[in-house]
C-alpha positions in Angstrom: 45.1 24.0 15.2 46.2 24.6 12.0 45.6 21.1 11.0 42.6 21.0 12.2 41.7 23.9 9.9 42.7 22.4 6.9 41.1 19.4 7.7 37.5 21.9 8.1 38.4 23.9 4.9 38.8 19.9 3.2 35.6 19.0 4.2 33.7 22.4 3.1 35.1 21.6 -0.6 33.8 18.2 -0.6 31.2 17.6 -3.6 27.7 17.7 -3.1 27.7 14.4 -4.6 29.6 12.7 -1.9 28.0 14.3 1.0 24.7 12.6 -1.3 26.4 8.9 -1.0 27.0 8.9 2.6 23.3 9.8 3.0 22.4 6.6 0.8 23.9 4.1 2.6 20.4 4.4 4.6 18.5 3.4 1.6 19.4 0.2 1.0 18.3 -0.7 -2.8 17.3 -4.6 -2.6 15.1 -5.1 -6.1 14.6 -3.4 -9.3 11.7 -3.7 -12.0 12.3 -2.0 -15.6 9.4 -2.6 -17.3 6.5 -2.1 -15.2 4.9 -0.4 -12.3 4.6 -2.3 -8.7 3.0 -1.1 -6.0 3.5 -3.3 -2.7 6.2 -6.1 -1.1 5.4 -8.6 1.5 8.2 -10.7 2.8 7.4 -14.4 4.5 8.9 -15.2 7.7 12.0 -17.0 5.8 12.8 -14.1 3.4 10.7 -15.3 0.2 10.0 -12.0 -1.5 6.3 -11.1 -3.0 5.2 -8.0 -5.3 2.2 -7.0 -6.6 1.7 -4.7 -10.4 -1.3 -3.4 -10.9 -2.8 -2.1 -14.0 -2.1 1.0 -14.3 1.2 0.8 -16.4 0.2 -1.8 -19.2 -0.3 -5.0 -18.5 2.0 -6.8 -16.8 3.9 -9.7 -17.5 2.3 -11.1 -13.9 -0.1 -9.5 -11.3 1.8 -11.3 -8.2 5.0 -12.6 -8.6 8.0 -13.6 -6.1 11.4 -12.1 -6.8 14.0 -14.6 -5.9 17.6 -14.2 -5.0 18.8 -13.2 -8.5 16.2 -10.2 -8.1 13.9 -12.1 -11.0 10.3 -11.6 -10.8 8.6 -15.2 -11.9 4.7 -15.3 -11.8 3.1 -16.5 -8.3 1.4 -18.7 -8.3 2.0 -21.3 -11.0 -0.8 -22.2 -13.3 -3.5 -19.8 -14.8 -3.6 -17.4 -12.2 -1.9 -14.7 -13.9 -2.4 -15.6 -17.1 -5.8 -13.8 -17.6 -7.0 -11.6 -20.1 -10.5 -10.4 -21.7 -12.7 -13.2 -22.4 -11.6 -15.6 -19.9 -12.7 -16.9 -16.7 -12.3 -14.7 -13.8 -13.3 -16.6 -10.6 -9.8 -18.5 -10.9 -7.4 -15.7 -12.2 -6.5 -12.5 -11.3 -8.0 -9.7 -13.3 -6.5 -6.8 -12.0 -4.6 -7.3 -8.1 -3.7 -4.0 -5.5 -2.6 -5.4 -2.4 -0.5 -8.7 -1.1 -0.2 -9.1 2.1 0.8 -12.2 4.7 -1.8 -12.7 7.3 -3.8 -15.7 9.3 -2.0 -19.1 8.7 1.5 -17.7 7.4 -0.1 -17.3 4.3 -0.1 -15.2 1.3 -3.5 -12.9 1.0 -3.6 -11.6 -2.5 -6.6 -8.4 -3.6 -8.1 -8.3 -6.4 -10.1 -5.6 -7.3 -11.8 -7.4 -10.0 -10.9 -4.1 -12.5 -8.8 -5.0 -15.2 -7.5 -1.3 -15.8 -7.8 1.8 -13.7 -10.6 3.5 -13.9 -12.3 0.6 -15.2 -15.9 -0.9 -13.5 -15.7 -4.2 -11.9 -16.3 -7.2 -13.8 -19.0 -9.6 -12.3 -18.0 -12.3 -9.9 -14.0 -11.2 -10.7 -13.3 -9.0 -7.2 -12.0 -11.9 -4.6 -9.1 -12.4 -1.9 -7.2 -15.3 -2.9 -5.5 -17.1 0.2 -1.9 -19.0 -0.7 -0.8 -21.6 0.9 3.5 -21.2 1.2 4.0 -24.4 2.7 3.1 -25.9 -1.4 2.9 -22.2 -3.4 -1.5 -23.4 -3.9 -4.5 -21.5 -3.4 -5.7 -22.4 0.2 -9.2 -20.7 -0.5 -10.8 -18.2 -2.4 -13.3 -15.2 -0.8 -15.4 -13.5 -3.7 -16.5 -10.3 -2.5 -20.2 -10.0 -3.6 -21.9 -7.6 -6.0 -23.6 -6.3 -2.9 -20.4 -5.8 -1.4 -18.0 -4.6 -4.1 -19.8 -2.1 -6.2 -19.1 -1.2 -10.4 -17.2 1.6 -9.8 -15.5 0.0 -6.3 -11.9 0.0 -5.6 -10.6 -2.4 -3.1 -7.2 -1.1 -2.1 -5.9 -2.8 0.6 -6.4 -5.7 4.0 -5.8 -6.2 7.3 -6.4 -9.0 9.9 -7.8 -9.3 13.3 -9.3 -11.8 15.4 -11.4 -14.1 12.4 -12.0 -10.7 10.3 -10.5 -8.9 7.3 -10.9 -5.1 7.0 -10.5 -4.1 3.5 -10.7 0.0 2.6 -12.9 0.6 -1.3 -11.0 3.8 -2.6 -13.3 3.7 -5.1 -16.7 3.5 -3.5 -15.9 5.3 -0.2 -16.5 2.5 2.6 -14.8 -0.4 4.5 -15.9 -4.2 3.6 -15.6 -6.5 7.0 -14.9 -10.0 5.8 -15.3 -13.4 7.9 -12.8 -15.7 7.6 -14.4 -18.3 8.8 -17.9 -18.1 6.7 -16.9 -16.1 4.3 -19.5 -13.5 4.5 -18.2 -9.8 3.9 -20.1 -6.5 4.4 -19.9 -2.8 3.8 -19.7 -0.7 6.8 -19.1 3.5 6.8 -20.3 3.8 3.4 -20.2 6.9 2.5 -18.7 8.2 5.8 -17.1 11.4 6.2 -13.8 9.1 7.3 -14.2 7.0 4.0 -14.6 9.6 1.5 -11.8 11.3 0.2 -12.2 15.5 -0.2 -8.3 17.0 -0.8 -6.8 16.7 -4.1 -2.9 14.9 -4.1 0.2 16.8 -4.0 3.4 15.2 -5.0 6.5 17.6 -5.3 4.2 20.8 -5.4 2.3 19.1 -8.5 -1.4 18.2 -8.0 -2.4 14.8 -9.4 -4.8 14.6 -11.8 -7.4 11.4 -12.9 -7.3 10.3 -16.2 -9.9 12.4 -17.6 -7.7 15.2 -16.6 -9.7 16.7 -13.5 -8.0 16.6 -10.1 -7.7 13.1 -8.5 -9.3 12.2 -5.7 -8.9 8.3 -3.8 -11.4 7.6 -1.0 -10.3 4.9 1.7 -7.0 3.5 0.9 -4.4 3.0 4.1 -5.7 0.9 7.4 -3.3 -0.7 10.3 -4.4 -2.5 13.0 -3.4 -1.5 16.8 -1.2 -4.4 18.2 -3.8 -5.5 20.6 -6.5 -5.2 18.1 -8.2 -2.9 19.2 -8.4 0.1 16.9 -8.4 0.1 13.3 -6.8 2.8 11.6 -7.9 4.3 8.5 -8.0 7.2 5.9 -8.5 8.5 2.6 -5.3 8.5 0.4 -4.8 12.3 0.8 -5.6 12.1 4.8 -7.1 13.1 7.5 -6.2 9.7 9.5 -9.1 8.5 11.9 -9.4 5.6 13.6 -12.4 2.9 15.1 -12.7 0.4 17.3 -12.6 -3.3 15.8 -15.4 -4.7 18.2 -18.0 -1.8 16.7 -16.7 -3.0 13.2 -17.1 -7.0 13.5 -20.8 -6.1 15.2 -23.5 -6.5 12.6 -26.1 -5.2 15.0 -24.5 -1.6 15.6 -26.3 0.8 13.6 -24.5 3.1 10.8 -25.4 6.0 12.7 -24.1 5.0 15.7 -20.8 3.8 14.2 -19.9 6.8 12.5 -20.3 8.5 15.8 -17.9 6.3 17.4 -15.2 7.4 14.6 -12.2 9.3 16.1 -10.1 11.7 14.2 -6.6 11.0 14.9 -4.4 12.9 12.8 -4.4 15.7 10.1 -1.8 13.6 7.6 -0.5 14.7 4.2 -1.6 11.9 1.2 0.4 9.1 1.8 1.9 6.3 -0.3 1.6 3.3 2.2 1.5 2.8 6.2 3.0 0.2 8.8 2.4 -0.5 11.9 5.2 -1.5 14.4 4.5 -4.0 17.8 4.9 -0.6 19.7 1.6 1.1 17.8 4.4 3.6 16.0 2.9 4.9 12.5 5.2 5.0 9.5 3.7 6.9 7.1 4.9 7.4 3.5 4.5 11.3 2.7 3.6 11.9 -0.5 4.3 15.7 -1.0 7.8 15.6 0.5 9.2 11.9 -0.7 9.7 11.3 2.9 8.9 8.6 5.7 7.3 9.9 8.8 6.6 8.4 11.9 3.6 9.1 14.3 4.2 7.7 18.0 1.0 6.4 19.7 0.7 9.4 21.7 0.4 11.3 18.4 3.7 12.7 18.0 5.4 13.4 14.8 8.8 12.8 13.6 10.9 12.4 10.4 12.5 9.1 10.0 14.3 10.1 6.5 13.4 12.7 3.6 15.5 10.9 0.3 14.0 11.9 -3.6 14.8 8.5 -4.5 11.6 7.7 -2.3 9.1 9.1 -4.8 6.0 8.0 -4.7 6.6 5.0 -2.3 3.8 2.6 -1.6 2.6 -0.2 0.2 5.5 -0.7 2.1 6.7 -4.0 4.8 7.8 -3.8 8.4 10.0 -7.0 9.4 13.0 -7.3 11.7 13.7 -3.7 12.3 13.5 -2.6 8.8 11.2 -1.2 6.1 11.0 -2.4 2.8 9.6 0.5 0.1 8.5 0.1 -2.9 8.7 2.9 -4.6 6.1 3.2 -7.3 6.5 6.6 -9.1 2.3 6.1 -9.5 1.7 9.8 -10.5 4.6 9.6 -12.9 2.2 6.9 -14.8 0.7 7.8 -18.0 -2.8 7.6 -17.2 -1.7 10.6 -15.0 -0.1 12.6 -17.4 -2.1 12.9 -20.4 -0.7 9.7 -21.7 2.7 10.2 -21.6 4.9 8.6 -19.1 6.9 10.3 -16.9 8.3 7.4 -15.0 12.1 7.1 -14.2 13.1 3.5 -14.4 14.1 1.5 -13.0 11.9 1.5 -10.5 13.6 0.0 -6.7 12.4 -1.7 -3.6 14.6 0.1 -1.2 15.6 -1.7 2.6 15.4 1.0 5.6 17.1 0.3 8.9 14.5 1.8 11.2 16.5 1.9 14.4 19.6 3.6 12.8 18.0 6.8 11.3 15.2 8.0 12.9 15.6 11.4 14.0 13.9 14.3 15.9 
């Protein structure tokens, strides 16, 4: 016994910052950037790594790139397509990307806004989805999104795939855009909606966010997942609620606006999140913005912790393969655009591996 008591009072006298180390061996750090701001991974069935910047730090040295085993980022793919800049052509270069993503065929679905800064309006005929082929690293096809269908002040945030279609969410111009694979045709649908447009202001650590002309930030439709059977498609405005529609009244041209927003569910009151996945059971993981945390929401719309870590600030678009999570952690209201033009961000900046199965919690 009295062993055993000095054993306890050991333990009780142990640093905080030990006690802090064995909590990070769930975080497991697997890439760095010092330079410049990313905001989403995307892994290929064989481990080939893909990140996308954004312009909202200045402009990167790429807008997609693939970091290889060495943890260098090297501009993807070869060629002009991230080497544009004002004045060139923008059918056949990215001008400003948000979201990569893998999808129909194995390949590599790149968005790009068409915006070449933040803020900024879209440039004609430069908002697209670029398909890449992995099997040779080439384009496969191009989509450009319309002027009909992506808007000046439009922000195309994100994709997802079912059956023939692409959803993509405008955080810009509240509304989703349905695209056809096969034809290529794309259309807005819930423009405007109640679901689409954003109304709460962003909270990270007790700070609200603010735009760049100071006034507080708000981001319409931004996170969407797709049920594993297809069915539903998920959806929100960055800073929440969560609501969710069925696929078949988005892919049918002939159901009336009216009658789709109707059909609109609200599924859950979320916090602003960073990023979502979706796992093959229908479980949520939701990136919490105000308390640097990942959540996960079962399908019967329970709640649960998976880890709270500070190191997890600001995490975005995040990737769900083989049991684990890969976050990207993006520090996006740490940006200057944010904060009156001074940076705040604390480099470097990490994509961090989570072992799902090992830490969830109740």
């Amino acid at each position: 016994m009295k062993l055993r008591s000095i054993l306890k009072a050991l333990l009780l006298c142990l640093p905080l910052s030990f006690a802090h180390a064995q909590k990070a061996d769930t975080l497991v750090s697997v890439a760095e950037e010092r330079h410049v701001l990313w905001n989403g991974v995307s892994l290929s069935g064989t481990g080939r790594m893909f990140v996308n910047y954004p312009m909202i730090t200045p402009r990167p040295h790429a807008s997609v790139a693939e970091v290889n085993q060495a943890g260098v980022a090297n501009p993807f793919p070869a060629g002009e397509w991230n080497a544009w800049h004002p004045g060139k052509p923008v059918e056949t270069a990215f001008v400003g990307t948000n979201a990569v993503r893998f999808g129909p065929e194995g390949d590599l679905w790149v968005v790009d806004t068409g915006s070449p800064s933040f803020g900024a309006e879209v440039l004609p005929h430069a908002a697209k989805i670029v398909q890449i082929n992995l099997n040779n690293d080439n384009v496969r096809r191009i989509y450009p999104l319309d002027a009909n269908v992506v808007l000046p002040k439009s922000y195309v945030d994100d994709i997802r795939f079912h059956g023939g279609k692409a959803y993509l969410t405008d955080a810009g111009v509240p509304g989703i855009i349905v695209l056809d694979l096969a034809t290529g045709r794309a259309r807005r649908v819930l423009d405007h909606d109640k679901s689409t447009t954003g109304s709460s202001t962003i909270s990270v650590d007790g700070v609200m966010m603010r735009g760049p002309d100071g006034q507080p930030l708000i981001i319409h439709a931004d996170q969407l997942e797709v049920s594993p059977d297809g069915r539903w498609l998920y959806f929100q405005p960055l800073a929440g609620p969560l609501y969710r529609v069925e696929t078949k009244l988005l892919d049918d041209p002939s159901v009336p606006a009216a009658g789709l927003s109707r059909s609109v569910e609200l599924w859950y009151q979320t916090n602003a999140l960073g990023g979502t996945a979706m796992d093959s059971m229908g479980n949520l993981y939701l990136e919490d913005l105000a308390n640097d945390s990942i959540l996960k929401l079962s399908p019967d719309r329970k709640l649960t912790t998976v880890i709270q870590d500070h190191r997890l600030h600001w995490a975005d678009a995040p990737w769900l393969q083989d049991g684990y999570l890969y976050l990207p952690v993006a520090q996006i209201d740490r940006a200057s655009q944010f904060n009156g033009g001074v940076s705040k961000i604390a480099w470097p900046l990490r994509i961090y591996r989570l072992q799902l199965t090992s830490v969830e919690k109740h």
